[in-house]
N, C-alpha and C positions, 0 to 999 in steps of 0.2 A: 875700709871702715873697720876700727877698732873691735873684733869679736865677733864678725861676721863668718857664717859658714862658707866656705870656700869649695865650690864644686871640681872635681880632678877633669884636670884635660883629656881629651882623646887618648894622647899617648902615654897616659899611666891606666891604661885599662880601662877606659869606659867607650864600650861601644859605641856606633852612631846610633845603630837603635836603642840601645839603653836611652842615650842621650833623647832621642824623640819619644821616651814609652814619661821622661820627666820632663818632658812639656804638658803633660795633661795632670791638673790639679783636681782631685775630689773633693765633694764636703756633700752632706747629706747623701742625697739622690743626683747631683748634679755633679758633672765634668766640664773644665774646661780645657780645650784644646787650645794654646798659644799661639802656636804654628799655624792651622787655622782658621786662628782667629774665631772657633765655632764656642756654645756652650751648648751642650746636650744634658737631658732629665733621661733617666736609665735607657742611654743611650740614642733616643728619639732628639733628633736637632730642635733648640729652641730659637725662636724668631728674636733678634735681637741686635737691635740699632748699633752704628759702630759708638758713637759717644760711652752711652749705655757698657757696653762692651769696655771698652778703654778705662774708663771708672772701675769697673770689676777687676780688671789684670793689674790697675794701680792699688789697690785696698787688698787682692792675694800677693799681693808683692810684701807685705807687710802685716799680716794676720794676728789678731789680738793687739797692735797698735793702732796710734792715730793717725789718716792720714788727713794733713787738715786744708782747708777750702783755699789757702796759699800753693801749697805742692799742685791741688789738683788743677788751679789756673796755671800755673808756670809751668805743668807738664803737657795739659791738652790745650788750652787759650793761650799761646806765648803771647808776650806783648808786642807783635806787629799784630793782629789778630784783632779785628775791631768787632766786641761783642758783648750783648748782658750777661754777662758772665753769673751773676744770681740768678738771674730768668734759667740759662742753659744749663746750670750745677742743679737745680732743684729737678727741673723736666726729667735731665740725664739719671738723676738720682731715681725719680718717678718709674722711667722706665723699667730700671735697672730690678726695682720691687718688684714691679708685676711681674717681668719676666719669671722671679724665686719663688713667687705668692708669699712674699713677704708684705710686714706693715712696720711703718713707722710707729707706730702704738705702741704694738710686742715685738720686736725685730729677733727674729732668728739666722738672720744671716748679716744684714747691714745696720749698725746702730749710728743711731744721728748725735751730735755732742753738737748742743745749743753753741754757738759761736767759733764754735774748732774747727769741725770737719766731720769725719765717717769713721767709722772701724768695724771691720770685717769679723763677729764673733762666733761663730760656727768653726768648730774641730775640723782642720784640713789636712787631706793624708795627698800626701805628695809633696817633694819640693821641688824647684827648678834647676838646673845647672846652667854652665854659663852661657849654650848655646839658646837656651829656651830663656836665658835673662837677654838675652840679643834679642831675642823676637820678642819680647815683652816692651822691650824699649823701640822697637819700631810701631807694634802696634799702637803705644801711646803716645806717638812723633808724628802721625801719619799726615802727612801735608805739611810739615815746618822743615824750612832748610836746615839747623839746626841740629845735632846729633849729639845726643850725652850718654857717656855711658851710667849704666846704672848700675851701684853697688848694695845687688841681693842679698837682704838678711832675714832668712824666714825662719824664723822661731819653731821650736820643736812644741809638738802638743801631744799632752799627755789627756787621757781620755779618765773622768775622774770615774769608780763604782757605778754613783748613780745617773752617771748622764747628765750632770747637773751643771758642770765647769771645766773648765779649761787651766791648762799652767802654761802663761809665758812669760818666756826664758828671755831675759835679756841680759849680757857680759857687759860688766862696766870694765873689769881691766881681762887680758887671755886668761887669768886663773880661777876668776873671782868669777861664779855666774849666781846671778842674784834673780832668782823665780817667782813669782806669782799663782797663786792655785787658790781660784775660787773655793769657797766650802758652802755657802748657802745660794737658791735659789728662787729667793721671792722675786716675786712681780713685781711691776711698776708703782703701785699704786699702795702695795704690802710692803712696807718697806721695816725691814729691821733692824730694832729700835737701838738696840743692844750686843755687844758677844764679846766673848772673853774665853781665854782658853785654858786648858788646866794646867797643875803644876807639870805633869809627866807629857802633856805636850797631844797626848790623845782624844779627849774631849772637849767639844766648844758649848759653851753654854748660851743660847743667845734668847732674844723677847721681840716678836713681831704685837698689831693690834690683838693677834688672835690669844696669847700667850706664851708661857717658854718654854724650852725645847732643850733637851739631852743629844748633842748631833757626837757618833763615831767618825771621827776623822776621815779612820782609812779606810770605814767602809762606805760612809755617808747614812748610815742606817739612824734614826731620829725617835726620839719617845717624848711625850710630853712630861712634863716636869708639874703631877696634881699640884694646886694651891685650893685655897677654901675658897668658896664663892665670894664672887664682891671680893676680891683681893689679888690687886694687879701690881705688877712687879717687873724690873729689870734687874739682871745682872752686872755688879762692876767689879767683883775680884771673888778669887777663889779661895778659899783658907788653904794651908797647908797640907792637912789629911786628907785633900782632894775629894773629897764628900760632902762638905758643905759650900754653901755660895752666900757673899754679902752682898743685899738688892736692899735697890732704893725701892718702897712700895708706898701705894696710894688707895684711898677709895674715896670715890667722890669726889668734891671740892675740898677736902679737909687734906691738910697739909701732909708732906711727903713724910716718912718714917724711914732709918734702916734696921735691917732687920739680919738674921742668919738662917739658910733654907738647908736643909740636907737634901740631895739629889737622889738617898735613896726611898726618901716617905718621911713620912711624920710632921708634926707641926713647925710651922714658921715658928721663929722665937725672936721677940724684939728689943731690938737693942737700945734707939733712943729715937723719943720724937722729936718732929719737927726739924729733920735733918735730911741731908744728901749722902749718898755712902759715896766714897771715892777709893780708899784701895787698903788693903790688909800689909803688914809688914811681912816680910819672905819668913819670921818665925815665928806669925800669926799670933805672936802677943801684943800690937798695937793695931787699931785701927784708923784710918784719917776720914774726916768729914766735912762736912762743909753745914751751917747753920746759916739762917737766917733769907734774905727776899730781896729783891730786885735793887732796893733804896742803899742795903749794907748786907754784906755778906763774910762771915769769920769761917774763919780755917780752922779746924780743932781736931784734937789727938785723944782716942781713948783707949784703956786697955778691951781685949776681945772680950771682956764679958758685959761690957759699958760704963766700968768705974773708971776712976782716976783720969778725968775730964781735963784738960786743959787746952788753951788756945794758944794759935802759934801766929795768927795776924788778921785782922781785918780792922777796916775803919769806913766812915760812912763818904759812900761813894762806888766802893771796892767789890768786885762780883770775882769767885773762883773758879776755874774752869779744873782738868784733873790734876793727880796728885799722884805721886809715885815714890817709891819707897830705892836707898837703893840695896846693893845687894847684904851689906851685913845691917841693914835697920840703922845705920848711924845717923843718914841724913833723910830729910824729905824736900822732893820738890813739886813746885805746884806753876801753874799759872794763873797769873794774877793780872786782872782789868781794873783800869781805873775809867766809866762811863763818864761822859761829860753830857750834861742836861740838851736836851732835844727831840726834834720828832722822830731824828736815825739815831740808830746805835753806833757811836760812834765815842773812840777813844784812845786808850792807851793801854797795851797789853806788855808784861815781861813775864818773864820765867827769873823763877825765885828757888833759891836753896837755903832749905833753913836745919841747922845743926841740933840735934836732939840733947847733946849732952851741955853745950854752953848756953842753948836759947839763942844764938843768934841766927841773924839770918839775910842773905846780902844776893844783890839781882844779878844774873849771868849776862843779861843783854835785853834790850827791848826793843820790838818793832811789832808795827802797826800787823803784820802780816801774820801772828802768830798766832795759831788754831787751837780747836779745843784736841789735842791729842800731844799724848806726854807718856812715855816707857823710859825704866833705868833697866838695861842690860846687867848680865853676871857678870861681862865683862869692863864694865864701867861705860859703856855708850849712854849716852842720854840720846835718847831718839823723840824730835818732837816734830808740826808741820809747820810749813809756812805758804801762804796763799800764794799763788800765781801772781794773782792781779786785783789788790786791794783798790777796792774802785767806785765810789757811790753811785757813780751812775752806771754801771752794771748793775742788772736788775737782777740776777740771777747770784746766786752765791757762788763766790769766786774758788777757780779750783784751787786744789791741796797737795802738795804734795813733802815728804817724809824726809827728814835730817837727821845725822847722828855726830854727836859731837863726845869726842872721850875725856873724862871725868877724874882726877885724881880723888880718892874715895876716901883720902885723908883730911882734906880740905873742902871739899866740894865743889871744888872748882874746876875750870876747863882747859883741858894740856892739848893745842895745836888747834887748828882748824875742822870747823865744821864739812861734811859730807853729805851732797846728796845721794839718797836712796832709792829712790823711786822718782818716776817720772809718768807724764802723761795728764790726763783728764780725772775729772771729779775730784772732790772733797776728802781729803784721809783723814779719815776721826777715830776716836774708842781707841787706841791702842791699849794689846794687852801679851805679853812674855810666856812663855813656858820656863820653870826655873832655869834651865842650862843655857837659853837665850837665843836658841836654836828657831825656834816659831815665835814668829810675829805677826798677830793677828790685828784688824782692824776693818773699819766699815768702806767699801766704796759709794759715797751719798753724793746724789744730787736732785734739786726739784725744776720744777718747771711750772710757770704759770698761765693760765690761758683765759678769755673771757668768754662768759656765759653770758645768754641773755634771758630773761624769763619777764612773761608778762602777768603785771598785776593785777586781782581782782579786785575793782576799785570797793565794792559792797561788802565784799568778807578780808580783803587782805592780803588772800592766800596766792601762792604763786603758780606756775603754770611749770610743768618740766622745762628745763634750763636747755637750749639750747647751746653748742659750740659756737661762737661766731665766724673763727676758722679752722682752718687744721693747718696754718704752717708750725714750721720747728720755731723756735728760740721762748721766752718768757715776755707772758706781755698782760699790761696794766692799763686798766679804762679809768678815764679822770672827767669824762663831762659829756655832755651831749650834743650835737645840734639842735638848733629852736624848735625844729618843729618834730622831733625825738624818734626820727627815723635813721641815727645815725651815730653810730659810737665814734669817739676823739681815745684814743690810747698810745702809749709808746709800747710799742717792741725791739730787742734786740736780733730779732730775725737775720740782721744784716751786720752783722758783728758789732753796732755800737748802738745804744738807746737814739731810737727816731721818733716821729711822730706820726700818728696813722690814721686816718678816718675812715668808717667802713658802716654802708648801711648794713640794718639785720636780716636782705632779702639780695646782699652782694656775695658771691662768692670769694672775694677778695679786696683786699684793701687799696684805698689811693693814701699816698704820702704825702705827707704836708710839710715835713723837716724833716732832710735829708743832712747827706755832705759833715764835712766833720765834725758838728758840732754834735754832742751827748744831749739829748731832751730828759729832764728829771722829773719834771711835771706837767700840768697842763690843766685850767680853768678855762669858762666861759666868760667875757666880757660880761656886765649888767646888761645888754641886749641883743646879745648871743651874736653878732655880725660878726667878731673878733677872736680866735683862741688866744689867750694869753699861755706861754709855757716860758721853763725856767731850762735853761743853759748853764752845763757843769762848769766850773772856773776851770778845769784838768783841759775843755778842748779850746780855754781864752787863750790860754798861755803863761797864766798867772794867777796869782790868789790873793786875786782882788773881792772875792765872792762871784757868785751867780750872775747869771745877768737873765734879766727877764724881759721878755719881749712879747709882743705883739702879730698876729697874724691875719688879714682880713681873709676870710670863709668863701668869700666870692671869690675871692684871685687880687696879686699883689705881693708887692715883697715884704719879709717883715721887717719889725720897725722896733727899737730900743726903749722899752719902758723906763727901766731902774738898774741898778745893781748895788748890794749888798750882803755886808759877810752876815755868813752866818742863816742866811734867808733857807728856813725850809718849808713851810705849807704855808700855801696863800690861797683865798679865795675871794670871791663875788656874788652879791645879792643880785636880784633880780630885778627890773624895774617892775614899778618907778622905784625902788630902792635906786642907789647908785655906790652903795658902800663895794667899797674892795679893803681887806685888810693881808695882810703877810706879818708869820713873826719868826723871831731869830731868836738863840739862846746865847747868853751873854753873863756873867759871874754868877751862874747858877742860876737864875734866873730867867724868864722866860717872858720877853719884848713884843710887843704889840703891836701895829702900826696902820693908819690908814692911809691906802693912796689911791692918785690918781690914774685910772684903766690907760691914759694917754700922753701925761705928760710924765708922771714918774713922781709929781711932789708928794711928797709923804712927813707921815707926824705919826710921835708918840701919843698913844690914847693908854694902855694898860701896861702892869709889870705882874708876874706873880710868878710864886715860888709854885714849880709845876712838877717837880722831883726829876727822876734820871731818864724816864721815856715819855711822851704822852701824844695824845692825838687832840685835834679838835676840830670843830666844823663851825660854819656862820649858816645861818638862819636863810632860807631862798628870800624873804621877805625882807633879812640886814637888821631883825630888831635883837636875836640873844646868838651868843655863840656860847659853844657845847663843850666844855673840857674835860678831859679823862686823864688820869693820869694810871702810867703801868701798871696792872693786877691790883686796881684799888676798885672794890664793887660798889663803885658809885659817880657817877655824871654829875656835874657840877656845872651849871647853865647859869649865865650871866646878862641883863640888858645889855642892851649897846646904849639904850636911851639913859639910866640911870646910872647903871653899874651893881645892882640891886641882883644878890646871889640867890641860889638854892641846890638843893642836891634833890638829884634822884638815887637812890636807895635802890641796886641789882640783888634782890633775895636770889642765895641759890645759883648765883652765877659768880666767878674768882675777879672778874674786872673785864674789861674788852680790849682789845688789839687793835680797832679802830672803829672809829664811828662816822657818819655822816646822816644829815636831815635828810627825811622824806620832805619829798617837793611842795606838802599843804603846809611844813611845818610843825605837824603834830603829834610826831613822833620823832623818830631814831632811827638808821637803819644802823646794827653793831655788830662785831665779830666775837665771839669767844669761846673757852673751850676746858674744860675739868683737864686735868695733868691727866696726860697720857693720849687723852684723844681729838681730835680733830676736830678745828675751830667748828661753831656752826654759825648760820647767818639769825640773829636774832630781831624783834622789832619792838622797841621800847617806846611805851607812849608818857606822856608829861605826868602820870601819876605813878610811872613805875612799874606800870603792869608789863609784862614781858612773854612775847611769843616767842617758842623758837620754830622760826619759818620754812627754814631749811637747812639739812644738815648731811652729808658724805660720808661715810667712816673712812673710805677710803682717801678724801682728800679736804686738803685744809680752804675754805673759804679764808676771802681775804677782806675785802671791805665792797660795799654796794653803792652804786651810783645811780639814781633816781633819773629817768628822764623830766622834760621840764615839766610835763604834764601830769606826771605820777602812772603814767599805766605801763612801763617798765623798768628793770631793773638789769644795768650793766655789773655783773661780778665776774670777780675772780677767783679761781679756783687753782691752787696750786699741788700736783701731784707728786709726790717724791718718790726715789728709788733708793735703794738703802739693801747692800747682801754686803756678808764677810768674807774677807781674802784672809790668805794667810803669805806670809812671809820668810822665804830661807834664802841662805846664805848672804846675809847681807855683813 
């Protein structure tokens, strides 16, 4: 393997006891012995299963990388091996924790990656040679005829000041070694929001919920960064005299501002409202931004003090993600979405170069896969990401990883082929340069979602503390009940593809209801609960022909082929004796209504309306109004079904809602939202507009609440994110 450390034979000097003192790996308080197969806590043997066992020697075989849930079947389950391979990886994994007193929660030794696999993150002093990779490769062969050898590649770690991170080393060619070096350590749930680093390469400025932060590189030593009260702030680029920082800030509901902060004291000073700051030119005489909201979003260039204002593109449709300058200020590039109208976000992304001195401006390339992270190197690299696995029926956001493509800086164009950088797990966003292009910094982000369940006070309201429903890994979303409302219906992708689950709120674990290859996107109750209706990604039909929606009887049975249709994204069903079911699609900007049948699949247009670029909506449990919201718009717009006869509710004090869904009497709203910067809360809006906020997390985002049939509980979900800064050399 290309850049593998290579351990010396016997006969160039390595003893045999050398060789068996590098069978034993440390990390913490714990050794493991390969040769014996043992693992001991300072010194004292710990009890521990061989599976259990075999998973640990595969995951130090590889430290600070992925090893994922494919390697760990084909190395200990081979396929003559007839076995629940999910059931024995989770158990094995189980063990594997207690033995460390670790947690899947905060993992200090084993971390779980929703759909991948494991990685081993704990500093390890030891590595193996070839005789102790021979016994590493039997341990994890034990009972398979089969013999492979295995080609050991243990990363070197480096131990950072404050204990806080690790550097691994991975060689893309023998010369070139390209590292990784955590700089921050938030928690799960603290996730930072923001960081950027400075011109000279030594300080990261970065913004958690709590606020922002002055971090020393090389010592990890951290000071807060005063602001005035009420005034919350991120950082997105540094000026040149490396003493001041331009942030996007906010207070309240009132729209984002940028502004300029000195890091040594003194007042913010702002630059212009009602903007996004996105990046200073390398001789902090221009600055780039972004203007405007969800519907239409412009790209603009101002000098650093906020004059001489002009725009360089947007039109209605168009949202901008970041911006980068390159090294002599000639040209800027940005990424550029164009949304297309529905209930996902879903669309068209490119990367764009536009020249400062002729005004024009012309696309490098575009794909769907293209993330919010954008840096121009000194050396002309443009380094941007591109998602793993662009995929709607992944529930989880798809991972990220980092390309650089070099740049003729006379044209702005691109001289050869693109590069990948970086590899592995999570989301690479924020990118941010040191002038000489030496450090590259940027966020490791990912969330996860889980359902809650809390019981209603039917006489005040109020909610009961929210219970977990489980504790497995992956991201998972409740869509409807059982009748008699003892029983959550959700997909998770626990099992690397969205399924479908039901699980009472007194079960430790879930039964499945749709398995096997097909992707589950959604999922509704019939009009008399017997039936799950759920929707089928066209990616697992084989074609894109649209979704296909089906049927499930609850008692047992196989399911059964409703409809299918492009474009189909939220559907639901009243209650009897209602019998209404509706689904709609978006279509020339517009947004398609339709009623069908739970069993046969006929269906008709009933409504059309201009819904704008996101929106949610919900039908009435009763079938008489459905509930339209359209993105960051603070107001609910509620329609008959019998007339067609409008009205608005009016959200004082709230920005819009991220979703909504009726309480089970009908007479109210269950809805999500959340002031910039902090995390969604669960509100309850009743038909005159008065609004509770019910329930709220700082540490995690509420997602949307599903009523049982009855009203005395309430299925949410709650989605928690992880978010610290790496930093990047030699690339």
């Amino acid at each position: 393997m290309q850049g593998a450390i290579k351990a010396p034979a016997d006969n160039e000097g390595t003893t045999v006891a050398g060789n068996q003192a590098k069978e034993i790996i440390g990390f913490g308080v714990f050794q493991v012995d390969l040769r014996a197969g043992e693992l001991r806590r300072n010194g004292s043997k710990v009890r521990l299963q061989d599976q259990p066992f075999q998973v640990l020697a595969l995951l130090l075989e590889k430290p600070g990388q992925v090893v994922t849930r494919e390697e760990l079947r084909a190395r200990l389950w081979p396929a003559d091996t007839f076995v629940d391979f999910d059931h024995g990886l989770n158990a094995a994994i189980k063990r594997l924790r207690d033995a460390l007193g670790d947690s899947a929660e905060n993992p200090r030794f084993v971390e779980t990656l929703a759909r991948r696999g494991y990685r081993f993150i704990a500093p390890v002093q030891g590595t193996t040679n070839g005789a102790a990779e021979a016994r590493a490769s039997d341990i994890l062969k034990q009972g398979a005829v089969r013999r492979w050898r295995i080609g050991l590649a243990v990363t070197g770690v480096l131990v950072m000041g404050t204990g806080a991170g690790w550097v691994a080393a991975r060689r893309f060619n023998p010369r070139v070694e390209i590292r990784e070096q955590r700089l921050t350590a938030n928690g799960p749930d603290d996730p930072v929001l923001n960081a950027v680093i400075s011109i000279d390469g030594k300080y990261l400025a970065f913004a958690d919920r709590t606020g922002m932060f002055l971090r020393v590189i090389g010592t990890g030593e951290t000071h807060s960064i005063v602001l005035p009260e009420g005034f919350r702030a991120k950082p997105t680029s540094w000026f040149p005299d490396g003493s001041h920082l331009l942030v996007t800030a906010w207070a309240g509901s009132e729209p984002s501002s940028v502004w300029s902060i000195s890091v040594l004291g003194g007042s913010p000073r702002k630059l212009i409202d009602n903007a996004d700051a996105r990046s200073v030119s390398p001789d902090g005489s221009e600055i780039a931004f972004v203007k405007g909201d969800m519907t239409r979003q412009e790209i603009w260039v101002m000098s650093a003090g906020g004059e001489r204002l002009r725009k360089i593109a947007g039109e209605a449709g168009e949202y901008y993600g970041p911006a980068a300058w390159s090294r002599d200020g000639s040209h800027l590039a940005f990424v550029r979405y164009v949304y297309k109208a529905g209930y996902h976000h879903s669309g068209d992304a490119s990367l764009w170069v536009y020249n400062l001195a002729s005004g024009e401006a012309h696309s490098i390339f575009s794909d769907a896969r293209l993330g919010g992270s954008l840096a121009w190197a000194a050396d002309g690299k443009l380094i941007y990401s591109l998602k793993e696995a662009p995929n709607l029926v992944k529930t989880q956001e798809a991972d990220a990883n980092l390309w650089a493509v070099s740049m003729d800086l006379r044209t702005g164009r691109p001289m050869g082929e693109a590069r990948q950088i970086t590899t592995g797990p999570d989301n690479k966003t924020d990118l941010s340069l040191s002038a000489e292009g030496r450090h590259l910094t940027f966020l490791r982000w990912r969330g996860q979602a889980h359902v809650h369940v809390a019981d209603i006070d039917i006489a005040s309201g109020r909610l009961s503390p929210t219970q977990r429903l489980n504790l497995d890994e992956g991201s998972n979303y409740p869509f409807t009940w059982t009748p008699d409302g003892e029983s959550v219906i959700f997909t998770s992708d626990r099992d690397g593809r969205s399924h479908l689950f039901k699980q009472r709120v007194d079960q430790p674990v879930p039964d499945l209801l749709v398995g096997g290859s097909d992707a589950v996107m959604g999922a509704r109750s019939n009009p008399d609960g017997s039936e799950v209706l759920y929707t089928v990604s066209p990616d697992s039909t084989g074609g894109n022909s649209g979704p296909r929606l089906m049927r499930l009887p609850l008692a047992g049975g196989a399911p059964q082929f409703v409809l299918r249709a492009d474009g189909i994204e939220n559907f639901q069903c009243a209650r009897l004796p209602s019998t209404v079911c509706i689904f709609a699609k978006s279509s020339g900007g517009a947004v398609h209504f339709y009623t069908f049948d739970a069993v046969t699949g006929k269906q008709a247009e009933f409504m059309k309306t201009d819904m704008g670029l996101k929106y949610n909506w919900s039908l009435s449990a009763d079938g008489s109004t459905l509930a339209l919201a359209r993105w960051r718009q603070p107001q609910i717009e509620l329609v008959s079904m019998r007339d067609g006869a409008r009205r608005n509710l009016t959200l004082q004090g709230w920005p819009g809602v991220a979703s909504l869904d009726w309480a089970a009497d009908g007479q109210s709203l269950w809805a999500s939202s959340a002031e910039l910067g902090e995390t969604q809360a669960l509100l309850n809006i009743d038909l005159h507009s008065r609004i509770r906020r019910v329930y709220w997390n700082r540490e995690k985002d509420v997602g949307w609440a599903i009523p049982s049939p009855d009203g005395r509980r309430l299925a949410i979900w709650e989605e928690g994110k992880s978010s610290n800064a790496w930093m990047l050399r030699g690339f």
